[in-house]
Structure formats: structure tokens, C-alpha cells
C-alpha positions in Angstrom: 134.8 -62.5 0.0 136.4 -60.3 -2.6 138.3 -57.4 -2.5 135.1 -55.1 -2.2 133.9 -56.6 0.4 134.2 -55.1 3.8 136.8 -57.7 4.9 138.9 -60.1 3.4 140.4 -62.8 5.6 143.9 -64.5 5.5 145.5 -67.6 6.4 148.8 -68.6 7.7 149.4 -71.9 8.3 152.9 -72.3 9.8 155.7 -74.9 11.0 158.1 -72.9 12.3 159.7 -70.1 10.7 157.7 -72.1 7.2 154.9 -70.4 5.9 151.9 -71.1 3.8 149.6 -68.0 3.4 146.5 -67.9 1.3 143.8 -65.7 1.0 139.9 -66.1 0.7 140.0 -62.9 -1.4 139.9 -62.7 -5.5 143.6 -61.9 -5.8 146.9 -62.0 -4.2 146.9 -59.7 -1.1 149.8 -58.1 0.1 149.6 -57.0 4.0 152.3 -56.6 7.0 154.9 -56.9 3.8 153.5 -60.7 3.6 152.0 -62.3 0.0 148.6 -64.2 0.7 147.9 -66.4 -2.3 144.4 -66.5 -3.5 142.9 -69.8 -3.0 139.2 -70.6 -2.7 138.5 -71.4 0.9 135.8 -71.4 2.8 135.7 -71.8 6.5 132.7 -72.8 9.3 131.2 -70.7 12.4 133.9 -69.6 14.8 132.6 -71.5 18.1 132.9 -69.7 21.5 132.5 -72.2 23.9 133.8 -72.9 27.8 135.0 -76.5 26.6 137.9 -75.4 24.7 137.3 -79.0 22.8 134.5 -77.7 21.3 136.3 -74.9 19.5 136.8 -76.1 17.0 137.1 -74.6 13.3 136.3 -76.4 10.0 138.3 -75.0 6.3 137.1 -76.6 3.0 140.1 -76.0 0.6 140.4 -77.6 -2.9 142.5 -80.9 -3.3 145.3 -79.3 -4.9 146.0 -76.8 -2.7 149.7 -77.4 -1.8 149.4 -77.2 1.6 147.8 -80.9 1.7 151.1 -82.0 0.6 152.7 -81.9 3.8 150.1 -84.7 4.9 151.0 -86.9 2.0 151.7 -89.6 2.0 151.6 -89.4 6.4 150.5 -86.1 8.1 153.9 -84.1 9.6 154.7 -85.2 13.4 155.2 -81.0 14.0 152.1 -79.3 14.6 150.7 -77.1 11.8 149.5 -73.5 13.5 147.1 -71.5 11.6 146.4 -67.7 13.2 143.4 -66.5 10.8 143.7 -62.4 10.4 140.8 -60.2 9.2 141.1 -57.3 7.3 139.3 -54.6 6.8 139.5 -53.6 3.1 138.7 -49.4 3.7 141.4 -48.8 5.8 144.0 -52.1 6.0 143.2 -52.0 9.5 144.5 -56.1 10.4 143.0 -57.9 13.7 143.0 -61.6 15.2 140.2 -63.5 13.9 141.4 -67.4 15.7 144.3 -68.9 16.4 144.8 -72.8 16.5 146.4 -76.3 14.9 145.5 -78.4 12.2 144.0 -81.6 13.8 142.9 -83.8 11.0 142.6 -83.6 7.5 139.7 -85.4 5.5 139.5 -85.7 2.0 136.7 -86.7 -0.6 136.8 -87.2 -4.2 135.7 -83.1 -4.4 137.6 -81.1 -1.7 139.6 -81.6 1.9 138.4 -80.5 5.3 140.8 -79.2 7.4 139.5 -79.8 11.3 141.2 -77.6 13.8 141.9 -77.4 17.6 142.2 -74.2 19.4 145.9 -73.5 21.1 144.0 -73.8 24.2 142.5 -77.3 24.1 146.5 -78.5 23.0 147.6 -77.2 26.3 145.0 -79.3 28.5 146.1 -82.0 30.8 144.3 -84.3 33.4 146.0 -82.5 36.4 148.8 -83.6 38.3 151.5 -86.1 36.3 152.7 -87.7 39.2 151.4 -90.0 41.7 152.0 -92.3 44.7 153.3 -95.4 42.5 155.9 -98.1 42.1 157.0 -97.4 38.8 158.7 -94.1 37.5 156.3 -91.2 36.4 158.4 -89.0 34.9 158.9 -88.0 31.2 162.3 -89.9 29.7 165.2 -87.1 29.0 163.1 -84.6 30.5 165.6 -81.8 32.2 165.5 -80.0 35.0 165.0 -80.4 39.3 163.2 -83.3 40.0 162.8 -84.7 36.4 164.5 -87.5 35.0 168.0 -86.0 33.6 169.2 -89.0 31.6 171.3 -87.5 28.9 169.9 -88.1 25.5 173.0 -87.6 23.8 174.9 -90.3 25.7 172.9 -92.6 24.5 171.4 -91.4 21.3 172.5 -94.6 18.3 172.8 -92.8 14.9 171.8 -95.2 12.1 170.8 -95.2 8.1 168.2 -96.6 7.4 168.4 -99.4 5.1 164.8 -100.1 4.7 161.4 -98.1 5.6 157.5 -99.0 4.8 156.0 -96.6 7.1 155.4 -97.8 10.2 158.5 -100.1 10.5 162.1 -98.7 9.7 165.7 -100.5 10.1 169.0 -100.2 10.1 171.9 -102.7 11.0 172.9 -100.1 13.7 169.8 -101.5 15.7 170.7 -104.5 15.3 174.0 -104.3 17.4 171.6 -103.9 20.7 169.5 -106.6 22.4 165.4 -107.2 21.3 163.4 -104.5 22.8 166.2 -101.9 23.8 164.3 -99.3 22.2 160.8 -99.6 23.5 159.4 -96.8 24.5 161.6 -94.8 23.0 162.3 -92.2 20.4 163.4 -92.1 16.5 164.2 -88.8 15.5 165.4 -87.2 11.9 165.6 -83.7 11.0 163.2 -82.9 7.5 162.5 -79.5 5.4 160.3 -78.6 8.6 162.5 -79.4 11.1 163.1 -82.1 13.9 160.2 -84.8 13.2 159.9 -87.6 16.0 157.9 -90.7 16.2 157.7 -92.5 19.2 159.1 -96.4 19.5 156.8 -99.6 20.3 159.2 -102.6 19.7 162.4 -103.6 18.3 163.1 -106.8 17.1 166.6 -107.2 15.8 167.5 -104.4 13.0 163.8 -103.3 12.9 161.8 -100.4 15.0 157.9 -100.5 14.5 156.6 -96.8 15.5 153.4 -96.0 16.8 152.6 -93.4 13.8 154.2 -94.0 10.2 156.9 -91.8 8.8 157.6 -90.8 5.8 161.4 -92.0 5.5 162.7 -94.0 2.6 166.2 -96.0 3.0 169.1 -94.0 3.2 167.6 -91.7 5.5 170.2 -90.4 8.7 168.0 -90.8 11.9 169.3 -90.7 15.2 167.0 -93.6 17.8 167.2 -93.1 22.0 166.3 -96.1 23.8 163.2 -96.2 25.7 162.6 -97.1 29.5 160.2 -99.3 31.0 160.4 -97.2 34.3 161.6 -99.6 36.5 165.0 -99.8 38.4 165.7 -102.9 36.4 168.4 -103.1 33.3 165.6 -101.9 31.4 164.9 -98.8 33.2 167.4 -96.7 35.2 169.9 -99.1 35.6 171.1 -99.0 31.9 170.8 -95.2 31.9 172.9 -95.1 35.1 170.5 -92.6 36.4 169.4 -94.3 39.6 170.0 -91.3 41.7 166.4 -89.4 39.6 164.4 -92.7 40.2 160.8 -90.9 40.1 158.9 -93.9 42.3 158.3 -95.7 45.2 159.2 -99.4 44.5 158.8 -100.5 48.0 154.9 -100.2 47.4 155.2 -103.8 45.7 153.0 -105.9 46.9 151.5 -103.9 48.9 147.6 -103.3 49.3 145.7 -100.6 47.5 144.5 -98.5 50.6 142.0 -97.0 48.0 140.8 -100.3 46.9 138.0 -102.2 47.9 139.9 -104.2 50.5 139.9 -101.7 53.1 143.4 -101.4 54.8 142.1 -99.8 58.0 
């Protein structure tokens, strides 16, 4: 749309308090005291749907746009917002047109498609977290009544990183603790964006393989807390000291399913 069209539409992708605001319009747009950049996007239908999964919203933006940049050479771990404003050119008059995430970026030899989730569908959950069970359900370090309470700071192992291919990251700091004392648990580094985490799933010696790569190079400061593998064992609560906030029931073990198909009564 131009600038004589009836509307022009804006769009603010943010991380935080970092902003990235372009407009669809033929020249830089200045609205709210905020500079939209114009870039050449072009968006698909806005879907109304009761499945908030399927409200999803499609943007073709060209490959240079510097946006993509934050998903090179591995997408950010924060998630990138977008609120999409309308305005109407006559009067200035500015309303809501969607707000959402960025869920996946695709890119061809031509142009990248940015596919985003409504706020909505990030919030859904399968219902209840917790269940009759022998291991712990709860979330590690969560705080509060009834949550877990182990105290990420006693236990959080700052390190630099003396090497870093992506998915794999070490540091002689690792090294210092036994095989597998951080699975399941956390490395954490604060970037341009802010506090980026990527989540543990074995360590071997000085080396951490993560489930999603990061884009760390050696030299980097991170900070890694050890994981927990729920139990009351020296794997689980015992080496956090945090017996007292087990979350489950481990007398159940060995005992029979009484929703299985060997009926109990």
C-alpha cells in the first residue's frame, strides 16, 4: 500500500525493549513518535479461527532485510513479537491489526517467509502439569509454594568457553564435575537481546551438547545449572539438598497401574 491508499500498515517486531519497525508503505512513516522503515512486505489473510493453531500469519520480506539477521547463523532462543498496527492515512487514526511471534523463518533463493503464531496458541498447555507419579513433576528452579525452590544461584558454574560448534560448547570449568552432572539442565549467557538459554542433553567431560545450537564462539562468559533427573537419588534432590520440595510419590514403585489393563480390583 502506499501512502494514498486508505491505510498503510506497520510492523514491529520486538525482543524486549529492541525494536525493528518497517513499514509496507512507499516511504518512512513516522507515527506514535516511532520511525517505520519502508521495506517491501507483503503479508497473507489474517485467519479467525477457534483453533488458535490455525491462526496463523504468513510475511514475505526480501532477503536482506536486516531483521533475518537475528536468525543467522541459528534463530534467537527469545521469542520475536510482532503487533501489526493499521493506519488510516486521512486522519492518523492507529488500531490493532494482529498480535503474535515469529515461529519459523523459510528462505528461498528469492525471498524469506516469516510464519507466525498468535500469543494465544504460545500460551496453550495440555491441562494439569502434575500427576499421581513416582518421579518429580515439577519445573527445576521453579519458585514459589509447592514448586521446586532449589536455588539456581547456589549452584549456577560460571565458565568460558574454550570451544563452540553450535550444538556442543566447552569449557574446562565442566570438566571439574562428574559425566552427566548437567543433564537436563540449563546453559545460559546474556547477548545484545538479552538472557538467551538453551537447554542441556549430556555432558561428557568439558563438553555440553544442547538440544538447539547457539550461536557462541570461544571466549564466550556463560553461566551452566546442573540438571535433575527427578529422582531422590544423587542425581536429583539429593545433590540439590532440596528433599524437603520432593514433587512425587516414590513409594508407587513397583506398584500396579490401577488404570492399566491388569485390573487392580
Amino acid at each position: 500500500m502506499g501512502l494514498l491508499s486508505r491505510e498503510i500498515e506497520l510492523y514491529d517486531f520486538s525482543i524486549g525493549i529492541q525494536h525493528w519497525r518497517y513499514t509496507d508503505a512507499g516511504r518512512e512513516a513516522l507515527v506514535e513518535g516511532q520511525r517505520y522503515a519502508p521495506v517491501a512486505l507483503t503479508r497473507g489473510r489474517i485467519a479467525q479461527s477457534t483453533e488458535e493453531a490455525k491462526n496463523t500469519l504468513e510475511i514475505s520480506a526480501p532477503l536482506d532485510l536486516p531483521l533475518l539477521n537475528l536468525f543467522r547463523p541459528v534463530p534467537p532462543g527469545l521469542r520475536l513479537r510482532l503487533d501489526l498496527k493499521r493506519v488510516r492515512v486521512r486522519d492518523g487514526l492507529v488500531r490493532l491489526g494482529w498480535t503474535g511471534f515469529v515461529a519459523d523463518l523459510d528462505e528461498t533463493h528469492s525471498v524469506a517467509k516469516l510464519r507466525c503464531a498468535s500469543l494465544a496458541a504460545a500460551v496453550e498447555t495440555l491441562g494439569l502439569r502434575r500427576s499421581w507419579q513416582s518421579n518429580c513433576p515439577l519445573v527445576l528452579y521453579s519458585q514459589g509454594p509447592g514448586l521446586c525452590n532449589a536455588d539456581p544461584d547456589a549452584h549456577a558454574v560460571p565458565a568460558i568457553l574454550s570451544d563452540a560448534t553450535g550444538y556442543t560448547v566447552a569449557s574446562a570449568a565442566f570438566d571439574a564435575f562428574d559425566d552427566g552432572h548437567f543433564d537436563g539442565g540449563v546453559l545460559q549467557w546474556t547477548s545484545l537481546l538479552g538472557i538467551e538459554r538453551r537447554f542441556v542433553v549430556t555432558h561428557v567431560g568439558a563438553t555440553l551438547r544442547l538440544l538447539t545450537p547457539a550461536a557462541l564462539t570461544p571466549g564466550a562468559q556463560v553461566v551452566a545449572l546442573p540438571g535433575c533427573d527427578r529422582t531422590l537419588g544423587p542425581r536429583g534432590c539429593a545433590k540439590f539438598a532440596n528433599t524437603l520440595n520432593y514433587g512425587g510419590q516414590p513409594t508407587l514403585k513397583g506398584m500396579r497401574n490401577p488404570f492399566g489393563s491388569d485390573p487392580v480390583f
